[in-house]
C-alpha positions as CSV (number, residue, x, y, z in Angstrom):
1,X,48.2,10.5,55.8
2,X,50.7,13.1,57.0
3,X,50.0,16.8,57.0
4,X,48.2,18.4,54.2
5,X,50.5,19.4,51.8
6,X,49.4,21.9,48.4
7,X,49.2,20.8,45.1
8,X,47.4,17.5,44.9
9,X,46.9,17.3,41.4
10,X,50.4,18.0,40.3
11,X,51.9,15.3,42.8
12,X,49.0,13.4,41.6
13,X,50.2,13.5,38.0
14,X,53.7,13.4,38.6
15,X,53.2,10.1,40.6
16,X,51.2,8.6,37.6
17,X,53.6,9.5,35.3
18,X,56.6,7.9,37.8
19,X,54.1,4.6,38.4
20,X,53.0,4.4,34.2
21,X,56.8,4.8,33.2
22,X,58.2,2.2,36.2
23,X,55.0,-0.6,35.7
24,X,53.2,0.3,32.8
25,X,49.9,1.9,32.9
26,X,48.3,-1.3,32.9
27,X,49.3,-3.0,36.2
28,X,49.4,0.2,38.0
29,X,46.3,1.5,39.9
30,X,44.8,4.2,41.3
31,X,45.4,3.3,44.6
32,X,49.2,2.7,44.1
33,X,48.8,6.7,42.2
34,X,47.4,7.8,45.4
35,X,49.9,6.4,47.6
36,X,52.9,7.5,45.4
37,X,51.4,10.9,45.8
38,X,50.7,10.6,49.4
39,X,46.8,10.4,49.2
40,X,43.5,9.2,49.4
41,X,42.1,7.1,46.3
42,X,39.1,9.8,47.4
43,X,41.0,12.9,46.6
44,X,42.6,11.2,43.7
45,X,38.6,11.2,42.0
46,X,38.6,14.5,43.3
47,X,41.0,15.7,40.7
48,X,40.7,12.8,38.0
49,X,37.8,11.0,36.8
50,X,39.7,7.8,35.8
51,X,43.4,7.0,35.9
52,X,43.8,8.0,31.7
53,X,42.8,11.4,32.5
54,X,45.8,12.0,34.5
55,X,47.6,12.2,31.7
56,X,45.9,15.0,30.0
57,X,45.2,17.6,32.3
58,X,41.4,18.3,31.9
59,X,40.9,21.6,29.3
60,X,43.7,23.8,30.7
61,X,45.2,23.3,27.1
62,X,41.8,23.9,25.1
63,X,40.5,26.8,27.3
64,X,43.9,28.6,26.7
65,X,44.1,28.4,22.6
66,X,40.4,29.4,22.9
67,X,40.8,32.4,25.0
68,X,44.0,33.1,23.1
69,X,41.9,32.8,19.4
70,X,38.8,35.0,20.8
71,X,41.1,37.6,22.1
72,X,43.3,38.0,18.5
73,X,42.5,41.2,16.6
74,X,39.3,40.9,14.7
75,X,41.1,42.1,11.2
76,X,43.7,38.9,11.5
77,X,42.9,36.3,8.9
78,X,42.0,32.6,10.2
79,X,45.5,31.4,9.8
80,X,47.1,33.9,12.0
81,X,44.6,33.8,14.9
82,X,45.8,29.9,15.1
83,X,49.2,31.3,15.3
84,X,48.2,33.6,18.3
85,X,46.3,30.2,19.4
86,X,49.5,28.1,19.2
87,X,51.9,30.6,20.8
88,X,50.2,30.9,24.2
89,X,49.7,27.2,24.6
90,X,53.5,26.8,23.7
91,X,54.1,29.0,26.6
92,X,52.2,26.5,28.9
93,X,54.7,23.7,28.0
94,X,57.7,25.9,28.7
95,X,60.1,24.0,31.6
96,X,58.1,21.0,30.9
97,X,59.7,19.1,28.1
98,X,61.2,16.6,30.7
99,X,57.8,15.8,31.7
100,X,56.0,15.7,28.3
101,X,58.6,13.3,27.2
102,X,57.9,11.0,29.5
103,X,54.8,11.5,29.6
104,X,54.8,11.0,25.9
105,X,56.4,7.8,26.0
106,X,54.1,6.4,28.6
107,X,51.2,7.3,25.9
108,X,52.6,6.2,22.8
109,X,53.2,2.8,24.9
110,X,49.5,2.0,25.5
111,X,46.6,1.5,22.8
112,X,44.2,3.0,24.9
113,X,45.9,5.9,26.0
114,X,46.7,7.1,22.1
115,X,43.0,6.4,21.6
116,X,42.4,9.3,24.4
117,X,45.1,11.8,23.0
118,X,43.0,11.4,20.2
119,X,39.8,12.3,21.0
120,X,41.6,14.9,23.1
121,X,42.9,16.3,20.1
122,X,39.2,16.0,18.2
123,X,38.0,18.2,21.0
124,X,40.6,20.6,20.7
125,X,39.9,21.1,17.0
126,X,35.7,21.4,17.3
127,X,36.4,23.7,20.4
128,X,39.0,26.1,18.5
129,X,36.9,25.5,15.0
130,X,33.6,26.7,17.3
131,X,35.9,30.0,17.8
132,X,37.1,30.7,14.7
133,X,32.7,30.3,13.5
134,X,32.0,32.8,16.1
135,X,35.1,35.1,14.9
136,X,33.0,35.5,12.1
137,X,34.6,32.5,9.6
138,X,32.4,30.3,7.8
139,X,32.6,27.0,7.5
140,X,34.5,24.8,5.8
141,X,37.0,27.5,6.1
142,X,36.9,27.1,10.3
143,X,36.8,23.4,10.5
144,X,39.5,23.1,7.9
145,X,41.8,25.6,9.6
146,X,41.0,24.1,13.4
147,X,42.2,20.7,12.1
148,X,45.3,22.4,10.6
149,X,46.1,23.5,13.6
150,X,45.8,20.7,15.1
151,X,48.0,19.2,13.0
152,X,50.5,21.2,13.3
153,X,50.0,21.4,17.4
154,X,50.7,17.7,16.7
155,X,53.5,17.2,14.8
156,X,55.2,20.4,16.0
157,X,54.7,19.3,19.8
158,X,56.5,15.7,18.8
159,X,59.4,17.3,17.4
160,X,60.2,19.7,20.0
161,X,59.9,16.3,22.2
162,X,62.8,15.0,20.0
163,X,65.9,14.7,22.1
164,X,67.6,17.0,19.3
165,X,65.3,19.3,19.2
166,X,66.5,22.6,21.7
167,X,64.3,25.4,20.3
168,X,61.5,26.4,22.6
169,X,58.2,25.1,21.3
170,X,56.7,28.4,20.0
171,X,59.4,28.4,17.1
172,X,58.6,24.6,16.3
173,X,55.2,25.6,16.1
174,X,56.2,28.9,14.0
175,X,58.6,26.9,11.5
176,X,55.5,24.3,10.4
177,X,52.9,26.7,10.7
178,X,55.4,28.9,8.2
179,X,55.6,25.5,6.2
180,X,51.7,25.0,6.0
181,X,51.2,28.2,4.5
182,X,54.1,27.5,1.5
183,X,52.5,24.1,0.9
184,X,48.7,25.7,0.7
185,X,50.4,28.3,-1.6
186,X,51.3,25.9,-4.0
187,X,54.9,25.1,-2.9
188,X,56.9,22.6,-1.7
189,X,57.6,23.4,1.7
190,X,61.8,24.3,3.0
């Protein structure tokens, strides 16, 4: 190894990502990672327990929409503190949609990596569904809006993905969470 350079875990993920889209995530491992990245296999487990969690970034995403739903207004209605909730994590994807397609396709590629995004995604609903119960909001009403959320965290992140797609991600998320609210009203969406 060469000087110590800053940043291990990004250059660990990017080198992941690089190895998973070249390979496949199968046949690469985390020594290869390591050695992309210019590491030790030690400091890779340093940063990542296994070489799926690369991929998802421990709970930078969940802590933000759960500090972002606590801290909304106590007067705003369960709907619209999962508004405040998606806007800041759309801010944490800004300059990033090169990566998360990639990233992205590398998932979608591999059974056992959408099995993680999953649970991933289960996790971020009981986690924002916990805040919204101690915002005051009983349940069903905080389960059922946390998984609406989710949803729309899920299909609004895979169409800002979309090669056509050029809006930012907090108006993707905006535009369904906009359409959510027409369909639970009885409409039929735009």
């Amino acid at each position: 190894m060469g000087r110590w350079e800053p940043n291990a875990r990004g250059r660990l993920a990017e080198a992941a990502l690089e190895l998973y889209s070249e390979r496949g995530f199968e046949q690469t491992t985390v020594a290869e990672i390591a050695k992309r990245a210019g590491l030790t296999e030690r400091t890779y487990f340093r940063h990542y327990a296994d070489k799926r969690e690369v991929l998802f970034g421990g709970t930078e995403l969940q802590d933000l929409l759960v500090e972002a739903a606590a801290g909304a207004p106590e007067s705003m209605a369960p709907v619209d503190v999962l508004a405040v909730g998606l806007d800041a994590i759309s801010g944490m994807f800004e300059d990033r949609r090169a990566y998360a397609r990639r990233r992205q396709a590398v998932i979608i590629a591999n059974a056992e990596l959408r099995e993680r995004e999953l649970i991933k995604l289960a996790s971020l609903s009981a986690a924002l569904a916990g805040t919204l119960r101690r915002r005051g909001v009983p349940e069903p009403a905080a389960s059922l809006t946390a998984e609406a959320g989710v949803a729309v965290f899920k299909v609004g992140f895979e169409r800002w993905i979309a090669e056509s797609e050029e809006r930012g991600m907090a108006p993707v998320m905006r535009e369904l969470l906009d359409e959510l609210k027409s369909v639970a009203r009885g409409g039929h969406g735009a």
